[in-house]
C-alpha positions in Angstrom: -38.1 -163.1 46.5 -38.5 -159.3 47.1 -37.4 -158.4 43.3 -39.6 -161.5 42.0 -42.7 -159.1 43.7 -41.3 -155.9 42.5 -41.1 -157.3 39.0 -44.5 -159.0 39.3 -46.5 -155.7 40.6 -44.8 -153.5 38.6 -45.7 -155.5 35.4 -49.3 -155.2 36.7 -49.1 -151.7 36.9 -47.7 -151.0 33.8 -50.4 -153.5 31.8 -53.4 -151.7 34.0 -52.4 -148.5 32.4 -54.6 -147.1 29.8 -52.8 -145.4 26.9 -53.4 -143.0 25.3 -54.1 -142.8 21.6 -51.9 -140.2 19.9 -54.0 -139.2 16.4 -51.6 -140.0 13.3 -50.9 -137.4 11.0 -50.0 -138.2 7.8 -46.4 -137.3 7.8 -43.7 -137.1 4.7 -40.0 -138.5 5.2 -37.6 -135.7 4.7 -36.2 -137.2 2.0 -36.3 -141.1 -0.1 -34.4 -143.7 0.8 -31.2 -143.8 -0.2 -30.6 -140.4 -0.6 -29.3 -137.8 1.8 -31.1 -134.5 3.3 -28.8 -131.3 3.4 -30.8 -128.5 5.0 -34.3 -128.0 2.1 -32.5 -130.3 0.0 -32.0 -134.3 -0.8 -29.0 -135.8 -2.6 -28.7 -138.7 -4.8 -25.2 -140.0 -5.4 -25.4 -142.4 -8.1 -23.3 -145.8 -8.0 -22.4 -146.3 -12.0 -21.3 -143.8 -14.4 -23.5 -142.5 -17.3 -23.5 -139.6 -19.9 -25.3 -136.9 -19.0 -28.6 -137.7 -20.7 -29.2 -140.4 -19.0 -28.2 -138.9 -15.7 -30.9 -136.0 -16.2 -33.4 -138.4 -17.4 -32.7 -140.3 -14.5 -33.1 -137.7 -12.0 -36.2 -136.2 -13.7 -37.8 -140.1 -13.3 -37.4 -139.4 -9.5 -39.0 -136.0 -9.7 -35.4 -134.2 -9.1 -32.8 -132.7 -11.6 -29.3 -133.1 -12.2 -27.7 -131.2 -8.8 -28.1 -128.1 -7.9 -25.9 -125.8 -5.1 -27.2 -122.6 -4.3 -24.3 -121.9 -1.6 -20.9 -122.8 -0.8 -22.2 -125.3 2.3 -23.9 -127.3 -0.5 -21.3 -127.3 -2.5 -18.8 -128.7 -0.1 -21.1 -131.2 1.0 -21.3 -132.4 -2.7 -17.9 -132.3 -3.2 -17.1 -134.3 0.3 -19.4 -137.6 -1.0 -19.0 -137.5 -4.6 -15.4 -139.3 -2.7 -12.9 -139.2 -5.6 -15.5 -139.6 -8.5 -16.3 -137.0 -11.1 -20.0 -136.4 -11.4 -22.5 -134.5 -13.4 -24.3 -132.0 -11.9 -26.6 -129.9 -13.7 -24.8 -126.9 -15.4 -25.0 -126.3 -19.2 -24.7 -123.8 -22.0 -25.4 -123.7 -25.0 -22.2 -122.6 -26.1 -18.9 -121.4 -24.9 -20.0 -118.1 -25.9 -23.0 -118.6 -23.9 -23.5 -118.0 -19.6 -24.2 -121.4 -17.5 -27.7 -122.7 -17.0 -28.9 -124.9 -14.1 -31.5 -127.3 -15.5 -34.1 -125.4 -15.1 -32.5 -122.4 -16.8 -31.9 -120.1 -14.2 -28.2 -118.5 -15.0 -25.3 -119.8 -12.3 -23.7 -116.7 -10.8 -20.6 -117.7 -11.3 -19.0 -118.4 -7.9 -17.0 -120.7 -8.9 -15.5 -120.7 -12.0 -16.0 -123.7 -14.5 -12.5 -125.2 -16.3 -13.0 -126.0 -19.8 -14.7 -124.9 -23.1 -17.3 -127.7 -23.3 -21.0 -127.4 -22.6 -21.8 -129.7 -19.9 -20.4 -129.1 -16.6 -18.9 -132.0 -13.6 -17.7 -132.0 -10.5 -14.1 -132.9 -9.6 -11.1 -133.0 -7.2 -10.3 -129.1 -8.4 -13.6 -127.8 -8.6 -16.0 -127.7 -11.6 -14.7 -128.9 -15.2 -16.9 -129.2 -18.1 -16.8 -132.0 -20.6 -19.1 -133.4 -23.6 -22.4 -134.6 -23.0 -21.3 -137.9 -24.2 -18.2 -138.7 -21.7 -19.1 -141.1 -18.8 -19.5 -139.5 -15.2 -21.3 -140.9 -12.1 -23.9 -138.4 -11.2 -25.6 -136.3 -8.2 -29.3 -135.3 -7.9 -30.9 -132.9 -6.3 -34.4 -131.8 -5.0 -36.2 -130.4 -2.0 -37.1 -132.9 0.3 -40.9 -133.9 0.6 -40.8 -131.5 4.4 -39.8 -128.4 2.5 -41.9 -129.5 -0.1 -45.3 -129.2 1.6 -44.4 -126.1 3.7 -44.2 -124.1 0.9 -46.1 -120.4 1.2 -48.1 -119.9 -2.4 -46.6 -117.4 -4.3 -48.9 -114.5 -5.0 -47.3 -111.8 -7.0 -48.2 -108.2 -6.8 
């Protein structure tokens, strides 16, 4: 009978209390479903293999590129859940004679080397191989996520 009272005036209590409204800011989700947030970035981890056309044409349709490390964290995150498939990322040259592009032609440093004389470059078990555009690979994407996105300082140079 005592708890039936409690129960009762606390219910009362809590209902009599006026909330307050919190404004609502519009807010941006780190990153779209379906893909995964690593630090400024989101990942796409496709789930059927293409060439690598398709996979960049793909990506660019989600406002991202073909993926993109800029360290060796990002790497090893990529190469932990690509699992055991080989998938595009966004290395190419023009030739073998020819340094490594990302997408959106800024040269790769290098870092790692890149197996193979071919002109469009894939993650592996080893590392990074490279292979023709038209072999089948799944695929990673890569963008900053929508947080990073609209923090951005304008660039003013001097």
């Amino acid at each position: 009978m005592v708890l039936t009272v409690a129960v009762i005036a606390l219910s009362v209590a809590l209902s009599a209390t006026k909330t307050e409204q919190i404004p609502v800011n519009k807010t941006y989700a780190a990153c779209p479903q379906n893909w995964i947030g690593v630090e400024n970035k989101c990942f796409y981890f496709s789930e059927y293999p293409s060439n690598w056309t398709f996979a960049q044409a793909f990506c660019m349709a989600q406002e991202a590129q073909l993926a993109r490390f800029d360290n060796q964290d990002e790497l090893n995150f990529l190469m932990r859940y690509k699992a055991n498939f080989d998938s595009w990322i966004g290395l190419h040259r023009e030739s073998s004679e020819h340094p490594w592009k990302w997408t959106d032609n800024t040269e790769y440093n290098n870092t790692i080397p890149i197996r193979g004389e071919e002109r469009f470059a894939y993650l592996n078990n080893n590392g990074i191989s490279s292979t023709r555009i038209y072999s089948l690979r799944m695929w990673i994407c890569s963008k900053l996520n929508s947080y990073s996105l609209h923090c951005q300082t304008p660039f003013f140079p001097s």
